[in-house]
N, CA, C and O of each residue as an XYZ file, in Angstrom:
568
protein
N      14.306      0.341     22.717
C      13.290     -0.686     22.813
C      13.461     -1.632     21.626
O      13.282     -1.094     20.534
N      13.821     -3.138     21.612
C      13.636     -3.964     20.763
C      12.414     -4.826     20.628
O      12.066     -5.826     21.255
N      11.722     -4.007     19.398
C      10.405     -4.517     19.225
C      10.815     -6.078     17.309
O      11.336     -5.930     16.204
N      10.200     -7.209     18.013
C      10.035     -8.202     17.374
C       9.430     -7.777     15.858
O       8.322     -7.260     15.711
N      10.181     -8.028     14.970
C       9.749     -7.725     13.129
C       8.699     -7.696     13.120
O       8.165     -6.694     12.644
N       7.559     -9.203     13.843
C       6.271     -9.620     13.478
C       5.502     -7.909     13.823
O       5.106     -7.158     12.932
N       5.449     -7.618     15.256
C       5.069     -7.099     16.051
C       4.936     -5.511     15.382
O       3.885     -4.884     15.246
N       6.393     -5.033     14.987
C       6.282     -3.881     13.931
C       5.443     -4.165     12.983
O       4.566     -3.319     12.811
N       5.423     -5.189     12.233
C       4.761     -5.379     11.305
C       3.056     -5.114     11.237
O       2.163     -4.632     10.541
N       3.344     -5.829     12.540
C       1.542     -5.583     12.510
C       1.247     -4.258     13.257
O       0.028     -4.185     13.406
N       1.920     -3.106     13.823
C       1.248     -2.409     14.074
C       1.515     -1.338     12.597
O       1.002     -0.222     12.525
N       2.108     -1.731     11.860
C       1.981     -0.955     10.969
C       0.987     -1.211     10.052
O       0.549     -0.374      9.264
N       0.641     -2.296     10.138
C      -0.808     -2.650      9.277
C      -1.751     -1.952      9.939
O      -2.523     -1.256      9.279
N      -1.853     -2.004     11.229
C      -2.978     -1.303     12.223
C      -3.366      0.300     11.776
O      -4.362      1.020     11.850
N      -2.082      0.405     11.307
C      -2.310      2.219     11.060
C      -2.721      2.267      9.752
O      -3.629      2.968      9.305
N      -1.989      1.462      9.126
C      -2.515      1.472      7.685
C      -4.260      0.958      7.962
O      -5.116      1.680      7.451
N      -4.540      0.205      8.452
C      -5.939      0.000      8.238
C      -6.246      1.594      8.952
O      -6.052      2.512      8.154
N      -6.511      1.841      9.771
C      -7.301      2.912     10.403
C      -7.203      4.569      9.455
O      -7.970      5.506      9.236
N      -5.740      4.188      9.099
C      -5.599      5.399      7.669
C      -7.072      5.068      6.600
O      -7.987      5.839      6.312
N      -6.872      3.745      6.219
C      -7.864      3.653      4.777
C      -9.581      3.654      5.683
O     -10.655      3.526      5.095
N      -9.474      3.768      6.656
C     -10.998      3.222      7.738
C     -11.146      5.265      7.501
O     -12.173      5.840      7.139
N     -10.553      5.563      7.651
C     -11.117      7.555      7.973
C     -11.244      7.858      6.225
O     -12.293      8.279      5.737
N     -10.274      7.634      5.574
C     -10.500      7.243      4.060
C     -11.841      7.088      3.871
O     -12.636      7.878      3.361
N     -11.973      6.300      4.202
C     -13.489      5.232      3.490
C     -14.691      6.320      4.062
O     -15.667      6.662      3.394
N     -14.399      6.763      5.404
C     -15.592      7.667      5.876
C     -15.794      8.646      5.129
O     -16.697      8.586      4.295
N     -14.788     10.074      5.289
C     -14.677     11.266      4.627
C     -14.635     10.972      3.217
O     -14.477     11.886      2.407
N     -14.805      9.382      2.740
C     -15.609      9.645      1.035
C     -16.845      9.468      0.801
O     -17.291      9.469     -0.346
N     -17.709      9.258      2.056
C     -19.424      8.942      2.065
C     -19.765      9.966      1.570
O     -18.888     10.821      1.698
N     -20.733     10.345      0.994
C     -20.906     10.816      0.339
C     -20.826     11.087     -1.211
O     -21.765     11.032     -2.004
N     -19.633     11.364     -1.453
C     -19.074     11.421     -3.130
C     -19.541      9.672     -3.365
O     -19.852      8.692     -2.687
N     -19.366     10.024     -4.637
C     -20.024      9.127     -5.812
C     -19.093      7.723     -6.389
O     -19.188      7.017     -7.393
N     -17.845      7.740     -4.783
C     -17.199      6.446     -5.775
C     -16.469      5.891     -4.614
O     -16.282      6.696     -3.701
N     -16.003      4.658     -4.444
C     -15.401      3.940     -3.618
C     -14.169      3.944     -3.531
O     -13.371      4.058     -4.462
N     -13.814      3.751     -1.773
C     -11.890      3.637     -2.266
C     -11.477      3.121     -2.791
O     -10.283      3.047     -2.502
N     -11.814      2.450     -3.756
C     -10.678      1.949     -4.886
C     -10.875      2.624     -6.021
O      -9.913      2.923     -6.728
N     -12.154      2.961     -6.358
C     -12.224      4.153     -7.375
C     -11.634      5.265     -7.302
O     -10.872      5.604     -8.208
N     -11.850      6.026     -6.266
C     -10.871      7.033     -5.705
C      -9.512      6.990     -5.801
O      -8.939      7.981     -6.254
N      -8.847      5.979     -5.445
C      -7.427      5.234     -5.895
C      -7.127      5.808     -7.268
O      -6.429      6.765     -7.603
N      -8.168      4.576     -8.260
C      -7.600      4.522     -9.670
C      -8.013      6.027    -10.150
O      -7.266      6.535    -10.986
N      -9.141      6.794     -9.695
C      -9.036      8.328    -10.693
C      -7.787      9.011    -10.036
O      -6.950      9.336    -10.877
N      -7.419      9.341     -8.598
C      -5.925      9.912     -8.457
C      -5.208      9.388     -9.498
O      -4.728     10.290    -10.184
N      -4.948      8.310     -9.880
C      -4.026      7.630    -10.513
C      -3.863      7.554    -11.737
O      -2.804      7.205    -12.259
N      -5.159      7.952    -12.500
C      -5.438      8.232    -13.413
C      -4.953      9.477    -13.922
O      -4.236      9.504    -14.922
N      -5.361     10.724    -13.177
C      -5.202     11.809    -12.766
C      -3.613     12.314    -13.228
O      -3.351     13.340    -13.856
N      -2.448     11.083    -12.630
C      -1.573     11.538    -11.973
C      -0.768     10.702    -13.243
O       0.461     10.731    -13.180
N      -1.231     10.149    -14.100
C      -0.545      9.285    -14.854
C      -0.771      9.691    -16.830
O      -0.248      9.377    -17.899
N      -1.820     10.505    -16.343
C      -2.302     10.629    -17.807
C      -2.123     11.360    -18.795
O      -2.096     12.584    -18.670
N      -1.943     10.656    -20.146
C      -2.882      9.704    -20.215
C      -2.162      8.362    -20.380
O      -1.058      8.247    -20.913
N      -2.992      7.217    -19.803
C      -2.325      6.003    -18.958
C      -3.080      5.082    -19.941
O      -4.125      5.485    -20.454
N      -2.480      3.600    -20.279
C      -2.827      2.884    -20.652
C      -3.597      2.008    -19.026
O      -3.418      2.106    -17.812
N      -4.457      1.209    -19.926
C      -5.388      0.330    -18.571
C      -4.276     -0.585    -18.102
O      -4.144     -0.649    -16.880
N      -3.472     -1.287    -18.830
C      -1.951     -2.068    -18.366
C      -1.086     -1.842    -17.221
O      -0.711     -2.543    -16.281
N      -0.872     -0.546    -17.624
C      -0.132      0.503    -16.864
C      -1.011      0.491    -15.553
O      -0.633     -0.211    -14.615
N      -2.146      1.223    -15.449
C      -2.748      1.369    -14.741
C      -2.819      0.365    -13.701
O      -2.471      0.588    -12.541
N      -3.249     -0.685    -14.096
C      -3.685     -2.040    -12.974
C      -2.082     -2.478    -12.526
O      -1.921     -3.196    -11.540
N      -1.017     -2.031    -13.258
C      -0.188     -2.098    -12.569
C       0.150     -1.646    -11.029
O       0.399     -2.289    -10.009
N       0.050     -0.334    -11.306
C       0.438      0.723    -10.671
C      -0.639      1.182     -9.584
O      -0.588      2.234     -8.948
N      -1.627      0.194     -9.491
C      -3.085     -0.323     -8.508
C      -2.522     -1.658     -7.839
O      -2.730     -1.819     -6.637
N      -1.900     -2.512     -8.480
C      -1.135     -3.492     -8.233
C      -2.231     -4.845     -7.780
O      -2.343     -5.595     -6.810
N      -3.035     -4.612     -9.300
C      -4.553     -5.338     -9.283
C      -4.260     -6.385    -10.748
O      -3.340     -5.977    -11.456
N      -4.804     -7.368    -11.113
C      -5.024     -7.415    -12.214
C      -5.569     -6.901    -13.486
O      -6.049     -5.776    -13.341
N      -5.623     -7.222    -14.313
C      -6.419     -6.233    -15.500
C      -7.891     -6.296    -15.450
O      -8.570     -5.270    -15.496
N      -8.342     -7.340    -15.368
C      -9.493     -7.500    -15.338
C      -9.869     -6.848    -13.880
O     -10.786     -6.110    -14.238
N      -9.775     -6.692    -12.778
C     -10.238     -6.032    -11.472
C      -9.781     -4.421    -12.180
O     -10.643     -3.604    -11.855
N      -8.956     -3.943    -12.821
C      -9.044     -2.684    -13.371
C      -9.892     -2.345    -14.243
O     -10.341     -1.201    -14.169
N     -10.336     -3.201    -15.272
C     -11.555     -2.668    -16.156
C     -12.559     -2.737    -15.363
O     -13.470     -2.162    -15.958
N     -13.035     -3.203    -14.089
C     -14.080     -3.287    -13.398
C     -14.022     -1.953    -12.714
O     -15.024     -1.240    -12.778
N     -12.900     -1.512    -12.031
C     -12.950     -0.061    -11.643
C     -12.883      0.975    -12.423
O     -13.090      2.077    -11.914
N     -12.533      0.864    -14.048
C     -12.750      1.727    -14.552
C     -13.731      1.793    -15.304
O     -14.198      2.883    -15.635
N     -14.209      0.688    -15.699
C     -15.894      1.197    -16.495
C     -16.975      1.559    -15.265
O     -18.185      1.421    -15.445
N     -16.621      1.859    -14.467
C     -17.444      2.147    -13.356
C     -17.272      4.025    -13.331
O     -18.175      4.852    -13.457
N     -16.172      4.203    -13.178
C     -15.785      5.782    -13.345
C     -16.373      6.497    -14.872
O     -17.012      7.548    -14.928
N     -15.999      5.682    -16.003
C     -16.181      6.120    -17.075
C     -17.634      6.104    -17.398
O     -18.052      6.838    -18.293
N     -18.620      5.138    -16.579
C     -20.010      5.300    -16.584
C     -20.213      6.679    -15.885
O     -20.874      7.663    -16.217
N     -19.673      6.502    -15.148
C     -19.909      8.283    -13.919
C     -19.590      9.202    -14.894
O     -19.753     10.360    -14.507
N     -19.069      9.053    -16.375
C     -18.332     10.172    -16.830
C     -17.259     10.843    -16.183
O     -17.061     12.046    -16.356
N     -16.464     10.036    -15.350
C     -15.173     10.844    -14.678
C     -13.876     10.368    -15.569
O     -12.795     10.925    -15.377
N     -13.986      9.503    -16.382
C     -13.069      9.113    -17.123
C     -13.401      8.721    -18.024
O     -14.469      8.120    -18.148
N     -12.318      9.011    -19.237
C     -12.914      8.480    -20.722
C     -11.826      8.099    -21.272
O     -10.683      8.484    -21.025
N     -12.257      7.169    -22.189
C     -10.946      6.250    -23.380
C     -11.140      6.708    -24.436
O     -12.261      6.962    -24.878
N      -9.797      6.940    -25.175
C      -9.540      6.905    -26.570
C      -8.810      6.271    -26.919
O      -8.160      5.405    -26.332
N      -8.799      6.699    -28.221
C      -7.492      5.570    -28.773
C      -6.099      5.754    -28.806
O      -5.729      6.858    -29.208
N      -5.023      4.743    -28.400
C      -4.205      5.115    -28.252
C      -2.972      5.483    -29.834
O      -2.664      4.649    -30.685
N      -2.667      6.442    -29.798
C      -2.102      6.342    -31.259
C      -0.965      5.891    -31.693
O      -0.469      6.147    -32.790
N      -0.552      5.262    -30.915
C       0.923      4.144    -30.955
C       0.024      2.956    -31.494
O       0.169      2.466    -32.614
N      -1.023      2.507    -30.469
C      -1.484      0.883    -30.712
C      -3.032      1.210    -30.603
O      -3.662      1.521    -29.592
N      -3.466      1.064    -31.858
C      -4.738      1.407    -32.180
C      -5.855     -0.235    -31.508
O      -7.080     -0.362    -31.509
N      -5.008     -0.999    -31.132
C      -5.794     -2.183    -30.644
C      -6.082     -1.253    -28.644
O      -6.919     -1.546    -27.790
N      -5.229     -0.415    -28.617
C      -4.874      0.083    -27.183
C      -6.013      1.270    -26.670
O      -6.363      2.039    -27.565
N      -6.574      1.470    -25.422
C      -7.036      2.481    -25.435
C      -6.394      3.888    -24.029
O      -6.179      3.608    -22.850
N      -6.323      4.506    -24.304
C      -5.822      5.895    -22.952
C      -7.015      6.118    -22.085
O      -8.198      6.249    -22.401
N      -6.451      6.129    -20.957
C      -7.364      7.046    -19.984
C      -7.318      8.560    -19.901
O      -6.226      9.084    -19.679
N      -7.847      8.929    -19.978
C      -7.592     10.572    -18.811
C      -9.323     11.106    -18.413
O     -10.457     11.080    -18.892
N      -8.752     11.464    -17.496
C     -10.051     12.837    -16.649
C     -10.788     13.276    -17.625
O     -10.239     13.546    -18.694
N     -11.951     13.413    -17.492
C     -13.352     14.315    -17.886
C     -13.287     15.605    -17.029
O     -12.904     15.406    -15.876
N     -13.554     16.773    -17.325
C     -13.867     17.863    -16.669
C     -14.764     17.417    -15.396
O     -14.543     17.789    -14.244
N     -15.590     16.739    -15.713
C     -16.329     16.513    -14.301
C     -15.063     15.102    -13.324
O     -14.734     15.129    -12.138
N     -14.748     14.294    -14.156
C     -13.338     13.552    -13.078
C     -12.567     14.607    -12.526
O     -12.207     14.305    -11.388
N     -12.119     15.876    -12.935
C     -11.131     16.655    -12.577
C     -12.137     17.225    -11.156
O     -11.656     17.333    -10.028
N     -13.225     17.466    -11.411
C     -14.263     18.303     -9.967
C     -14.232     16.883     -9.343
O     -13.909     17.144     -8.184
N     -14.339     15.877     -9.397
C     -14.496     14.673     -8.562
C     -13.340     14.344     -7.666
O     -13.475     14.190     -6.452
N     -12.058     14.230     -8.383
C     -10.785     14.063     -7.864
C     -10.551     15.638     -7.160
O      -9.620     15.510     -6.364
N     -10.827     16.435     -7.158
C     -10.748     17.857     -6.313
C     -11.588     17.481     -5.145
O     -11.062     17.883     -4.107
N     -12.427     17.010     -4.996
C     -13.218     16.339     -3.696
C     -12.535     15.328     -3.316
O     -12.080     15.321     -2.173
N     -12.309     14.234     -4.206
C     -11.891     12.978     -3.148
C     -10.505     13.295     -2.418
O     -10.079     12.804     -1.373
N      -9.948     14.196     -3.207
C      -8.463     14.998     -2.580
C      -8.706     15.991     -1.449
O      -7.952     16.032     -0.477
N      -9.710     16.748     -1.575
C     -10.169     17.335      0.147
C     -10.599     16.238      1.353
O     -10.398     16.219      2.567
N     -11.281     15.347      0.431
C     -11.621     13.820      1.735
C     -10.136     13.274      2.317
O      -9.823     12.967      3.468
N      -9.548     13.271      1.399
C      -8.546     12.619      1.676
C      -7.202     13.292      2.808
O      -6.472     12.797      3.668
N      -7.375     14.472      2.303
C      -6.804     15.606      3.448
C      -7.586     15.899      4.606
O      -7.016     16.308      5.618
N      -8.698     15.756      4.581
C      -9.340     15.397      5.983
C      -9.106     14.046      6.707
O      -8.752     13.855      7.870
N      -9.370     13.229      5.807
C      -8.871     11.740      6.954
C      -7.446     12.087      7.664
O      -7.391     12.263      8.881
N      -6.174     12.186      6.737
C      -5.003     12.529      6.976
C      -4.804     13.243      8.036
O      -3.967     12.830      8.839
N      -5.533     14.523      8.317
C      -5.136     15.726      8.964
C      -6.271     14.764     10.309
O      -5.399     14.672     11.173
N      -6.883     14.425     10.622
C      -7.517     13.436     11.556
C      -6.822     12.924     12.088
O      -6.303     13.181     13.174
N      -6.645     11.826     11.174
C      -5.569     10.592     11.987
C      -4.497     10.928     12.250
O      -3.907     10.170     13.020
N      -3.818     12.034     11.824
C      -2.213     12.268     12.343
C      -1.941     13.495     13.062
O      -0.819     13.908     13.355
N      -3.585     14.313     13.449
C      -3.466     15.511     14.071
C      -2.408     15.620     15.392
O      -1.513     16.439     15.603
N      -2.805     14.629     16.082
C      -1.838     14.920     17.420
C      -0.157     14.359     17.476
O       0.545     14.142     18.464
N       0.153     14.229     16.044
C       1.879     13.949     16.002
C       2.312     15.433     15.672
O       1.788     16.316     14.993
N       3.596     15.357     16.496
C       4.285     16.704     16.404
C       5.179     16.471     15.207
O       5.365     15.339     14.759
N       5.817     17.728     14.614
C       5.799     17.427     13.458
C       7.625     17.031     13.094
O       8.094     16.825     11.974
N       8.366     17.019     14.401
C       9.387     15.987     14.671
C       9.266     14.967     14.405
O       9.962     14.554     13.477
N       8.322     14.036     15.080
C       7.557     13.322     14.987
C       7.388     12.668     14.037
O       7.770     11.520     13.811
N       6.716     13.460     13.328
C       6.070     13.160     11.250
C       7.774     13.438     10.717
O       7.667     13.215      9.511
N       8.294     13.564     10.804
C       9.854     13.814     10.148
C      10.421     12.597     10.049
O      10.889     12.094      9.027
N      10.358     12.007     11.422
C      11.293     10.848     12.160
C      10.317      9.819     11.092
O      10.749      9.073     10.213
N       9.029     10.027     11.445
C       8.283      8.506     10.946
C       8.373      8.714      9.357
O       8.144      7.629      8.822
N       8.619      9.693      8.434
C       8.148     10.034      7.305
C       9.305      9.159      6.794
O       9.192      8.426      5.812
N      10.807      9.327      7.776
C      11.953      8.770      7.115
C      12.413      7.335      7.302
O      13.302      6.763      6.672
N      11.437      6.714      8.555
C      11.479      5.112      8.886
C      10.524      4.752      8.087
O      10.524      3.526      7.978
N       9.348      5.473      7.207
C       8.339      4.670      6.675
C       9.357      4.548      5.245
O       9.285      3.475      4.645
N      10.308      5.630      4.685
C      10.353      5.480      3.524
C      11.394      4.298      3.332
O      11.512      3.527      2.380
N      12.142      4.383      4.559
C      13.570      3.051      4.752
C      12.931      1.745      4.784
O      13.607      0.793      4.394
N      11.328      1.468      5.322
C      10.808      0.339      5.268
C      10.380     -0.042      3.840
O      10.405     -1.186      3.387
N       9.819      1.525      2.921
C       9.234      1.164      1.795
C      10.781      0.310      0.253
O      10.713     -0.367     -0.774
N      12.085      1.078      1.234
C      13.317      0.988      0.161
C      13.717     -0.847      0.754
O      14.309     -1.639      0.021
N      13.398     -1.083      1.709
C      14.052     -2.542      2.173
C      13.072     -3.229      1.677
O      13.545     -4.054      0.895
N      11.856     -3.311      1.744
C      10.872     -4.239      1.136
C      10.511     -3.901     -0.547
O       9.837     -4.556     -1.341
N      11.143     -2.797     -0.698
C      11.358     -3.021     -2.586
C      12.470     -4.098     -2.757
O      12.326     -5.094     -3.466
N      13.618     -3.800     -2.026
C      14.760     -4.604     -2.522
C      14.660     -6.111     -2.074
O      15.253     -6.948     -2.754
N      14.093     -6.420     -1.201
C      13.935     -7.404     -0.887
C      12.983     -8.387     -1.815
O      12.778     -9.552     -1.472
């Protein structure tokens, strides 16, 4: 079947939206939004991370990152210190209570997942796991 670039394109947005749409549900509840959820994984997974780094790797500006993170660090899920290379600099990492928070938004998140992709066989998830990553290596290089 020769399906038109546009056409792939957009149904891959389609999934991607309906991925972050079960996302957004299975986090009602908990105490922070998908993009908060985002930056504490990331936080999580990086730390301890400069805010630079960070809004990078969110692929936000700096300023839309200090907005998501003084929001967490009010929750007490994340806290700054100083960084001891560049004392003008400050680090992120997890609070004991960010570490119980990100243990929830990571069960939400394995529920949306296991939802939306329940009825692919797991051939299936093989084949797509290795066309999603060939799309992610052509649109880096590109």
């Amino acid at each position: 079947m020769d399906i038109p670039e546009t056409e792939l394109a957009d149904l891959i947005l389609r999934v991607a939206r309906r991925l972050r749409r079960a996302n957004a549900i299975e986090l009602q509840g908990l105490p922070v939004n998908p993009h908060q959820a985002r930056a504490l994984r990331l936080v999580a997974r990086l730390e301890p991370v400069r805010m630079a780094d960070l809004a990078e790797h969110l692929h936000v500006a700096a300023r839309s990152a200090t907005d998501v993170v003084d929001s967490l660090v009010a929750g007490g899920w994340v806290a700054r210190s100083p960084d001891p290379a560049d004392g003008r600099a400050r680090l992120l990492s997890l609070t004991a209570s960010g570490e119980r928070l990100l243990s929830e938004v990571l069960d939400a998140r394995t529920r949306a997942a296991d939802g939306a992709l329940a009825g692919i066989s797991p051939e299936t998830r093989t084949h797509l796991a290795a066309a999603l990553e060939g799309v992610l290596e052509a649109t880096e290089a590109g």
